[in-house]
N, C-alpha and C positions, 0 to 999 in steps of 0.2 A: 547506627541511625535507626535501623528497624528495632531494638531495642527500647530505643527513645523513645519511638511509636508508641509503643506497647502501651511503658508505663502513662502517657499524656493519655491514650484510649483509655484505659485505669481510671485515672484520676476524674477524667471528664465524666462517663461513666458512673462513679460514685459521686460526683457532687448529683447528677442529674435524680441517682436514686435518692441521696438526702431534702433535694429541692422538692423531689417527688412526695416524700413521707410526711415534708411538712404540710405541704396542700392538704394531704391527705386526714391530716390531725386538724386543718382548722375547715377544711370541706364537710364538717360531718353530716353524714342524711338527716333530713327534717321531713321529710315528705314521703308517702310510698298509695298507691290506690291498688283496689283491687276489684274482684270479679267472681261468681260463685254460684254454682247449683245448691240450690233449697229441698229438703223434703218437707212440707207441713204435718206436724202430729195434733190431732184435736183431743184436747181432754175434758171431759166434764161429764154432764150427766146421760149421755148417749154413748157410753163406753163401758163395759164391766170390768176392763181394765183400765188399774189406776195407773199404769204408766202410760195411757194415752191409745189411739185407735190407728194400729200402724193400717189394720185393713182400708182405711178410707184416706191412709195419705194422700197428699197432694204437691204438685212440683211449683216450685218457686226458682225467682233468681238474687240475688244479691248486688248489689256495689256500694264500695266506701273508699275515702280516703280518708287520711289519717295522719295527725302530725306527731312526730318522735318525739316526744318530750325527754328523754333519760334513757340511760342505758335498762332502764326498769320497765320505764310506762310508753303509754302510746294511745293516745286519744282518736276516736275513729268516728265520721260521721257515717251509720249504717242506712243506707236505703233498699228498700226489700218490697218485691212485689212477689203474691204467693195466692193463698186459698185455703180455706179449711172446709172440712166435710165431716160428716155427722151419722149414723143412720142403726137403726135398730137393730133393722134387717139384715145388717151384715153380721150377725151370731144367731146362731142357734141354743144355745143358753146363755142365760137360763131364759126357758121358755115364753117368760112374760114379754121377753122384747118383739116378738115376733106377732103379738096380739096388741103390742102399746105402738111399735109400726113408727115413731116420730122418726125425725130425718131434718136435716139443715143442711145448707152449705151457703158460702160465702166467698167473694172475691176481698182481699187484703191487700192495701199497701200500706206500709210502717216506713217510718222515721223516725231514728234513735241517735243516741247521742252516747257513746259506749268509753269505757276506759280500759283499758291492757294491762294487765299487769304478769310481767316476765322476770320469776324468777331467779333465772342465769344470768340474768342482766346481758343478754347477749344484742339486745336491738341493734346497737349500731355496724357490727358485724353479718348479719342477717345468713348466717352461714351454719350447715348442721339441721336438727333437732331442738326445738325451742314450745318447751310445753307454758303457757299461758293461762291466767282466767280472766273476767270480762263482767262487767255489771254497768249499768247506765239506767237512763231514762227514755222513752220513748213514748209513740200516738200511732195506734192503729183505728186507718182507716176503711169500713165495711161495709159489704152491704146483703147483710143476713136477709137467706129466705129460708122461715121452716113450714114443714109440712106436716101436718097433725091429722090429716085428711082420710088416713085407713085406719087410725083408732076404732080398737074393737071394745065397745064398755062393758058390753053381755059377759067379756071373758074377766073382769076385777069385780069382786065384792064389792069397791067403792068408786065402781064404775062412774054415778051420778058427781058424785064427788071432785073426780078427777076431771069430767065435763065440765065442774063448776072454775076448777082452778085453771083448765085450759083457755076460757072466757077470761079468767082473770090476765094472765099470760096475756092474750091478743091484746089488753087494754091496757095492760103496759107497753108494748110494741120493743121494739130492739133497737139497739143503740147505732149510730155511724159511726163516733170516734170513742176509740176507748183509751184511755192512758196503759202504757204497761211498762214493767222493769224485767230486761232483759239480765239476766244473770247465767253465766255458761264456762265451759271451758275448751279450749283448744291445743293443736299442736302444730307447728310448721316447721318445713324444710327446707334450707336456703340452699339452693342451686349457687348462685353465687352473689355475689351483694346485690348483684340487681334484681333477679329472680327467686321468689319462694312461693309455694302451694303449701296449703291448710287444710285441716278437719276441725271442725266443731261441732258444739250443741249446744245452745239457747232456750231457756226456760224462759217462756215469760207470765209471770205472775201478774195476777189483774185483779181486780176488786169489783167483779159486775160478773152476775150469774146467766147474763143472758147473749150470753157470745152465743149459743145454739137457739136461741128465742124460745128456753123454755126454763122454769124455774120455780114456783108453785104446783105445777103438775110432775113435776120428778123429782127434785130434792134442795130446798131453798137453804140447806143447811150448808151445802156442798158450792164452792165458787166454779169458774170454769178457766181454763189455760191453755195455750200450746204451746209448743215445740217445735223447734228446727233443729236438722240435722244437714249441713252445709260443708262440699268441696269447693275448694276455687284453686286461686292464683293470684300473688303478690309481683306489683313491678316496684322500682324504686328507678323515678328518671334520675339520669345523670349519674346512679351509680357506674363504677367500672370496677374488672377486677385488680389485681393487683399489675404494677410495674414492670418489666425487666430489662435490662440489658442483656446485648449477645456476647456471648462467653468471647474471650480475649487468651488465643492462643498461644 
């Protein structure tokens, strides 16, 4: 009799995992949001470097959800509230920043429209190591103040000059909404299908030199950009992890 047992726990047992595996194969995840600390990097004409002004970052946050499209892609709507900042004054070379003195900052919020693409094709697993890249569309919205107000003109040869272009500058005034294309890469960790944390970085390229509210008086050649550098955290509702049965002695 206790034999009988056994094998009926057995069998009961393995149908329960086969009923299990197929839920499992037509349950697939569609859905996951998340959550994320920001750095803002400013680049443009208030920075002698070209990778951006880590001196004047600034803290932001992140949230998106995102639909699973493919074991490949993943469409994510990004909402992002941050700030960029700007300033001469924070280098000591080369010498002219510190006699030109300009200075901006800004409060930001963007909304983008981004797409994933993974290729381990691991998304619907969400488990491991999963390196990623990311490009979309987006609309940052701002609200630039710059400050021109310590300009030394005595210390440029074309001091009057640069007075003229600053004039020019105020009368173009600075933008509120700028279009931008986020393009970037990432890498996440799946704790378990429900849970993963991320690193990334986001470039966003823009077509408008006056994210810092200045651009005849420093160099109209040159566009202006930032950068984010973002940790967070991935949930996926309803995921679970895997099934078991207790072992039948």
């Amino acid at each position: 009799m206790i034999s009988k047992m056994k094998k009926i726990i057995f069998v009961f047992c393995g149908l329960i995992m086969s009923v299990s595996f197929v839920n499992a194969q037509e349950k697939i995840p569609k859905f996951e949001v998340g959550a994320g600390f920001s750095n803002y990097i400013y680049q443009g004409d208030l920075t002698p470097n070209n990778l951006g002004s880590y001196e004047t970052m600034r803290f932001g946050l992140q949230l998106h959800g995102s639909l699973i499209l493919s074991p490949s892609f993943i469409a994510r709507t990004n909402f992002a509230i941050g700030g960029l900042r700007g300033d001469d004054a924070a280098y000591k070379k080369p010498e002219f920043r510190r006699f030109r003195n300009f200075n901006f900052r800004t409060s930001l919020v963007e909304l983008s429209e981004l797409v994933l693409w993974n290729p381990l094709k691991t998304n619907y697993t969400n488990t491991g190591f999963s390196p990623y890249l990311m490009g979309g569309l987006g609309i940052s919205l701002m609200n630039i103040k710059s400050d021109r107000a310590n300009f030394n003109p005595d210390y440029f040869i074309e001091g009057a000059q640069i007075l003229q272009n600053i004039a020019e500058d105020e009368a173009h005034g600075t933008p509120t909404v700028i279009p931008v294309i986020p393009i970037g890469a990432g890498i996440r960790y799946g704790f378990s299908p429900a849970l993963a944390v991320y690193a990334e970085s986001s470039y966003r390229l823009m077509f408008n030199d006056y994210l810092d509210g200045f651009s005849k008086a420093t160099n109209p050649d040159n566009g202006d950009h930032y950068q984010t550098i973002s940790v967070g955290i991935i949930f996926r509702p309803g995921a679970k992890g895997k099934m078991a049965c207790p072992s039948v002695k």
